[in-house]
N, C-alpha and C positions, 0 to 999 in steps of 0.2 A: 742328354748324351753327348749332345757336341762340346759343351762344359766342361766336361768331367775330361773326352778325348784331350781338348787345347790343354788342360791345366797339366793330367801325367806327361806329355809330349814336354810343358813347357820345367818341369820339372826334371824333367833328364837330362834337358840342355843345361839348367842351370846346374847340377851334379861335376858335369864334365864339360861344357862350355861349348859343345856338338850336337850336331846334329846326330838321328840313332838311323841305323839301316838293320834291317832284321833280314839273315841271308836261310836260301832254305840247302839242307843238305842234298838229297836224292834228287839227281838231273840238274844239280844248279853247281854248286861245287864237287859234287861226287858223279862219275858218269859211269851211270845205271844202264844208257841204254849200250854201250859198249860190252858191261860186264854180263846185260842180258845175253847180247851174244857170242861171247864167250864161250858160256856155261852152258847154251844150247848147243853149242858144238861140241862141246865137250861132252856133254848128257846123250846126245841125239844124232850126233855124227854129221850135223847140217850148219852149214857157215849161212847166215840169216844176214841179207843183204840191209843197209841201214833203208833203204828207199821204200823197199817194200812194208819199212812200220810206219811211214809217213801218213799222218791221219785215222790211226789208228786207237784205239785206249789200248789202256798196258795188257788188260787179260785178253783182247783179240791179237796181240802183236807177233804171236810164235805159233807158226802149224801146229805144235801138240797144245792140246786144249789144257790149260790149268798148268802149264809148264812155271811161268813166271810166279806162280802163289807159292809152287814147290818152292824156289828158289829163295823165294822170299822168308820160308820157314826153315829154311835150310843153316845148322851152323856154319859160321864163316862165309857166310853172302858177303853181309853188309862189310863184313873187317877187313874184307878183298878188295872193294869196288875201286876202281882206279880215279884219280884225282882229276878233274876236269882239266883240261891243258890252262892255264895262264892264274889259275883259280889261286892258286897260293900268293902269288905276285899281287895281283891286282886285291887281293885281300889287304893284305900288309900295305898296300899304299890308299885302301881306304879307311882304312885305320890312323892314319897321321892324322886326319880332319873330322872323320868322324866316329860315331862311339858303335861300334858291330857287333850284330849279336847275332850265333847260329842257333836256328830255331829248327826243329824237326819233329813232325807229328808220328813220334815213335812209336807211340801208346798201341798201336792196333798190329802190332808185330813186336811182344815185348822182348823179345830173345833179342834183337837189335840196339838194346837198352844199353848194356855193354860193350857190343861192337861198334857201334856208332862213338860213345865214349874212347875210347881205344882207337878208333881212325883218325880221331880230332887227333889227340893228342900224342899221334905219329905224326899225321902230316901237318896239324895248324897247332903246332905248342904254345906260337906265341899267343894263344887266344886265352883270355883267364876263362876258369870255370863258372864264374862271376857272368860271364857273358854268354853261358850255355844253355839253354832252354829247351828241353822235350817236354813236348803234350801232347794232348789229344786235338785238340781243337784250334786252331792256329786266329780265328775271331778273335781271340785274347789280345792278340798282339798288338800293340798301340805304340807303332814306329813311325820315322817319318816316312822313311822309306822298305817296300818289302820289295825281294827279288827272290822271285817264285817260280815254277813252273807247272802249278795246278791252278786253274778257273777258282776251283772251290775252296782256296785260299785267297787267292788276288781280289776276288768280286768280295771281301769281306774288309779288307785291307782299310785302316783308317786313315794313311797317309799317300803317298804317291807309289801304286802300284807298279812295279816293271816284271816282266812276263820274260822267263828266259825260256828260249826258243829249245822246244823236247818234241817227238815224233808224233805223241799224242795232243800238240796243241797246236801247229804247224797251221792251221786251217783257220782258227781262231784270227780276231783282229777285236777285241775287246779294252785291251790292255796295249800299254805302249810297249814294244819287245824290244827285245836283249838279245843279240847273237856269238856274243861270246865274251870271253872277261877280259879281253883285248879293250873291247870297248864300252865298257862297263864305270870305270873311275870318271872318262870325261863327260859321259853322259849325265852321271849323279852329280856331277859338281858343276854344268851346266842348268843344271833344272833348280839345282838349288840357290842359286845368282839368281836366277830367272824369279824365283818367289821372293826372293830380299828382292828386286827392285818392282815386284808388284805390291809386298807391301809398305813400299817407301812412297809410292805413289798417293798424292794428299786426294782427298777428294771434297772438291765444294762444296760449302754448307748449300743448302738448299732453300732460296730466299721466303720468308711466310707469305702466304698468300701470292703467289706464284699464279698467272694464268696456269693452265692445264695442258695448251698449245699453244 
């Protein structure tokens, strides 16, 4: 398995000469939790403080029970959600070095299948379709780098996990976190120096018949 990981990883680089970042849509460049409450105030007449979703999962995050599933079957959720602040910017500038690709597990809200196609290609044109990926199961993905904000994506991750900070994960210290896309470009292009000079590092053959201590 580790075989098969190094070889597609090392074949992407050699494609486009980059390193690959697979970014996720909802709560990472799309902000969900904002447009959640929006639409609860809008629906329900109640302006839903961000603090109180803190540590939360998404279906306990709103006093009406099942509000957010409405929402999420709802037409025109996903084609509304507003753009995470810096998201567009800090995309376009990890693009110049490395190869980006948005991934979203759409499969399980397929009405989103469209919307979500249609937000990209409002707010991120310059992304080719080439670099577009909805599924079901985000395991698939064999990047170097994911930037996520579900557990049950990150802990599956085969290259360098980063955890962007959402209401529902706040608590978590699993994963190295992300707090915004401000700081996001220098992070990835420090960690990725950091593995070129770990594997530049020669390591001693090991003499035969060596004491033990």
């Amino acid at each position: 398995m580790h075989n098969t990981v190094s070889l597609s990883q090392n074949i992407a680089f050699m494609k486009t000469g980059k390193k690959s970042i697979a970014i996720d849509m909802d709560g990472v460049i799309a902000d969900v939790e904002k447009h959640y409450i929006d639409w609860y105030e809008k629906d329900y007449g109640v302006k839903i403080d961000r603090k109180t979703m803190e540590g939360l999962m998404e279906h306990e995050a709103m006093p009406e029970k099942g509000a957010i599933m409405k929402f999420l079957t709802t037409p025109g959720f996903f084609r509304t959600v507003p753009v995470m602040e810096g998201a567009i910017e800090a995309v376009k500038d990890l693009m110049q070095d490395y190869e980006v690709y948005i991934v979203s597990a759409a499969m399980e809200f397929p009405l989103s299948l469209y919307e979500k196609h249609q937000w990209l290609a409002e707010h991120f044109p310059f992304i080719s379709w080439k670099n577009i990926i909805f599924c079901g199961d985000k395991s698939i993905i064999d990047t170097d780098f994911l930037i996520d904000d579900h557990l049950k994506n990150l802990d599956f991750c085969k290259g360098k996990a980063l955890m962007f900070t959402a209401f529902h994960n706040i608590n978590h210290t699993t994963h190295q976190r992300v707090n915004n896309w401000k700081e996001i470009p220098a992070i990835v292009r420090d960690l990725t120096a950091i593995r070129f000079k770990v594997k530049k590092i020669a390591i001693p053959p090991v003499p035969e018949n060596r004491p033990r201590w």
